[in-house]
C-alpha positions in Angstrom: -0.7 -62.6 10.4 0.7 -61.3 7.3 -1.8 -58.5 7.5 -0.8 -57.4 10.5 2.8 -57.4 9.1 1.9 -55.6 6.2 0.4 -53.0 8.2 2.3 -52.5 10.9 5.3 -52.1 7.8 2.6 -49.4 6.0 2.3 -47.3 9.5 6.1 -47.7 10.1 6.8 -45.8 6.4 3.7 -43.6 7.0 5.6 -42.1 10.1 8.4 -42.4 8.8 7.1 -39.9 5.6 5.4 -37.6 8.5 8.6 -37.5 10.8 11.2 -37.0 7.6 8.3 -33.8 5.7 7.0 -32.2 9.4 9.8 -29.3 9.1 9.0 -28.6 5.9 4.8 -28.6 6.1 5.5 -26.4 9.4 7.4 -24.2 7.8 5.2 -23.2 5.1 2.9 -22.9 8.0 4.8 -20.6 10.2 5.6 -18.5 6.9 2.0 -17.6 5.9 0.7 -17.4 9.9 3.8 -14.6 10.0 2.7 -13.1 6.9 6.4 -13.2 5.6 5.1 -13.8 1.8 1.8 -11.8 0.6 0.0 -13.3 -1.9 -3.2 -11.1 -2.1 -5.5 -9.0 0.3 -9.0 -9.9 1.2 -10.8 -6.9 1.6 -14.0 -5.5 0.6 -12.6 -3.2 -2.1 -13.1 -3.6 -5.9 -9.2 -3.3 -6.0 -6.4 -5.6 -7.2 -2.8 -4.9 -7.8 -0.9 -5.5 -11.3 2.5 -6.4 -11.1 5.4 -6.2 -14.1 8.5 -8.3 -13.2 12.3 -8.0 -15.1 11.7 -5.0 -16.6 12.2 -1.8 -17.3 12.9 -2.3 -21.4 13.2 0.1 -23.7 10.3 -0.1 -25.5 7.5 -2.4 -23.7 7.7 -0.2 -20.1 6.8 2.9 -21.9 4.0 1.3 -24.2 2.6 -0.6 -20.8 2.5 3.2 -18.8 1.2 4.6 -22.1 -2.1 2.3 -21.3 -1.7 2.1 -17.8 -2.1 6.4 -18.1 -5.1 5.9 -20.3 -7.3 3.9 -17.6 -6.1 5.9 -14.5 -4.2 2.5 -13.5 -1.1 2.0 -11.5 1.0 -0.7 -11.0 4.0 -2.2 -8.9 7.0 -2.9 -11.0 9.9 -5.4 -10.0 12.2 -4.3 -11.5 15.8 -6.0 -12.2 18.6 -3.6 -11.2 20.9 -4.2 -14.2 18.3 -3.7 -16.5 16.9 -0.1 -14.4 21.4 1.2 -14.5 20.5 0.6 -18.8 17.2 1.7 -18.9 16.7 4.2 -16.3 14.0 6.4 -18.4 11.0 4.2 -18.1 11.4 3.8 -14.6 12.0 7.6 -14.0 9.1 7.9 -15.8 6.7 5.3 -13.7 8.0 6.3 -10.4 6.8 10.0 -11.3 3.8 9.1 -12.7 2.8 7.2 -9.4 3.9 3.9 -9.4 5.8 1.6 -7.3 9.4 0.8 -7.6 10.0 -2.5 -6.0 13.1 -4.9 -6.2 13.7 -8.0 -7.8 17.4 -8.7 -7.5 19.9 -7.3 -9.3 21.2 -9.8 -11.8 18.0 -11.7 -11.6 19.4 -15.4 -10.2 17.3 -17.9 -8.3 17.9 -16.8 -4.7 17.6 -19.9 -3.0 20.9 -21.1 -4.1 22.4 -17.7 -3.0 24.9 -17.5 0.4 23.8 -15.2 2.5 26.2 -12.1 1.1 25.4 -13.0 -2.2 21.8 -12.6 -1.9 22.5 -9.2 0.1 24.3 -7.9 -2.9 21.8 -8.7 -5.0 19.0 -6.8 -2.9 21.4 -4.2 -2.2 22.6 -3.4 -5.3 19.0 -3.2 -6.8 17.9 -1.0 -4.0 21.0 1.4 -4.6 20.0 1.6 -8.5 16.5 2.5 -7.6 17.0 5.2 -5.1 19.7 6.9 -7.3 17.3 6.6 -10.3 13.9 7.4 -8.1 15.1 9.1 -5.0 12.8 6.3 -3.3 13.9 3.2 -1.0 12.0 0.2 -2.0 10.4 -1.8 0.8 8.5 -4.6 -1.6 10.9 -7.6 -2.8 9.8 -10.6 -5.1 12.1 -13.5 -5.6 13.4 -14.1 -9.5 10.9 -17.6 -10.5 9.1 -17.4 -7.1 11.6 -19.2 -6.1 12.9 -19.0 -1.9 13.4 -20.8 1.2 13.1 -20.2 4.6 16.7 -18.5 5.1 16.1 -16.0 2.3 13.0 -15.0 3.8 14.8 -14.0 7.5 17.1 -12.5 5.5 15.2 -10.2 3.7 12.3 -9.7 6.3 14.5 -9.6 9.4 18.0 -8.0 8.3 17.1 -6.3 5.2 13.4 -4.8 6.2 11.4 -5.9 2.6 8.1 -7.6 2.7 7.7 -10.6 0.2 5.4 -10.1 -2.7 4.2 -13.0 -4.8 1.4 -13.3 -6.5 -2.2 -14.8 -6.6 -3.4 -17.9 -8.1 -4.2 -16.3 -11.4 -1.0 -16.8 -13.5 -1.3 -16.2 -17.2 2.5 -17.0 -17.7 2.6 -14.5 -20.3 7.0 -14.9 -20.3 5.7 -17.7 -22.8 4.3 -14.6 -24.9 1.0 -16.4 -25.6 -1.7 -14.5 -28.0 -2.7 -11.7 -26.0 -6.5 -13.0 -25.9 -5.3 -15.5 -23.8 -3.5 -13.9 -21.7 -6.5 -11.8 -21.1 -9.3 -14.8 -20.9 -7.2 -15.8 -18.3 -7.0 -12.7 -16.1 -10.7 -11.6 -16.5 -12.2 -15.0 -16.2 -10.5 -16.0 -12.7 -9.4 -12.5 -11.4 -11.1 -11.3 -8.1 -11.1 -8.5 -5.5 -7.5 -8.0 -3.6 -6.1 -10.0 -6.2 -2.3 -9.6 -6.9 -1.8 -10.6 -10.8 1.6 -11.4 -12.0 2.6 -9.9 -15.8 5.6 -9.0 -17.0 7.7 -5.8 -19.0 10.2 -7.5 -20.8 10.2 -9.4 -23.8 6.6 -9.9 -24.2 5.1 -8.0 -26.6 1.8 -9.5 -26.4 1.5 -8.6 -22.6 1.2 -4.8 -23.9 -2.3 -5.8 -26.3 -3.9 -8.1 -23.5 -3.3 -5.0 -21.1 -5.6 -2.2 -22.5 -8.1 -5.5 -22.9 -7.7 -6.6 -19.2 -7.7 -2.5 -18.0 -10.9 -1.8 -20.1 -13.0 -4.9 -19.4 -12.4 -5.1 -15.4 -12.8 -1.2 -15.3 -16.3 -2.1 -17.0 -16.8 -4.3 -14.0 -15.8 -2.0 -11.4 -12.6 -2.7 -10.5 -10.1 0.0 -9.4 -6.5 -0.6 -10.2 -3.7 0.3 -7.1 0.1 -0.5 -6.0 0.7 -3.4 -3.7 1.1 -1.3 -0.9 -2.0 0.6 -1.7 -3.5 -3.0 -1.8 -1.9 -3.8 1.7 -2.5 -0.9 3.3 -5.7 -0.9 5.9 -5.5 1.9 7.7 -6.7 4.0 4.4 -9.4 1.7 4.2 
């Protein structure tokens, strides 16, 4: 008899756990089915996309598209919009040389704890620092820490027309500024094709040495690096 108690008490808190988490797990469901967040792109193209978030800075944007020129590279930067109105060369400078301009806030806050006109002044304000500065609407967004909920991705998918852009499983948390041979191991050793790998432009110094590694060793193995929406886009394919 007390068996059955006990497990009629252990199915009670079971459905209870299903009943109370259900919205959540079926809306991370209904996010990815929509294809509201990319994360990579599985094609059968020796491509990947390298991102740079918080930039541009001073120094570190131009060293990164000094090596990104060397090995015929480009790259999507999400870039912070307070940092692009007091560093506008670099970005000036990647947008012409055939890179993508993509936002990442304004101020750089964790979105999901925005109102809705807050967050829209942070998108807006980015996108109206880029186009003066590029002369090119962005149309790519990734949220400051990866951080979002369901809200902020109507918002930005729905009202203000930008596709979300995280990133793939390989993370080499360089914002840590680990030696740059790790940040490298980490990259070539789990890295694969339609891959989009997360670095960043600001404050890490060591990102800049693992680069011209991680560019020369992949190129070795074949792989061709392209914006996200390069990456993304199929009908070129």
């Amino acid at each position: 008899m007390k068996y059955k108690k006990y497990l009629k008490k252990a199915i009670a808190l079971a459905l209870l756990f299903f009943l109370v988490n259900t919205p959540l797990i079926m809306a991370y469901k209904k996010i990815d089915d929509k294809d509201n967040i990319i994360k990579n792109n599985s094609n059968n193209n020796m491509e990947i996309a390298i991102t740079f978030d918080d930039g541009p800075h001073p120094k570190e944007t131009n060293k990164i598209l000094d090596i990104l020129k060397k090995y015929n590279a480009k790259a999507t930067f999400f870039v912070v919009g307070k940092h692009v109105k007091w560093y506008p060369d670099s970005v000036i400078r990647a947008s012409k040389e055939g890179h993508e301009i993509a936002n990442h806030t304004f101020t750089h806050p964790d979105i999901s704890t925005l109102s809705e006109e807050q967050l829209k002044t942070e998108i807006k304000n980015c996108e109206d620092i880029i186009i003066e500065k590029t002369g090119k609407k962005p149309t790519l967004f990734r949220p400051p820490f990866g951080n979002y909920n369901e809200q902020c991705l109507k918002e930005l998918s729905q009202d203000l027309g930008y596709s979300v852009v995280l990133w793939s499983g390989v993370d080499a948390k360089d914002w840590r500024n680990p030696p740059p041979s790790q940040i490298a191991d980490k990259i070539i050793n789990n890295v694969k094709q339609g891959d989009i790998i997360l670095l960043h432009d600001y404050g890490t110094e060591n990102t800049i040495i693992a680069l011209d590694t991680i560019l020369s060793t992949l190129t070795q193995k074949g792989y061709k690096f392209v914006t996200v929406s390069e990456l993304l886009d199929k009908n070129n394919r």
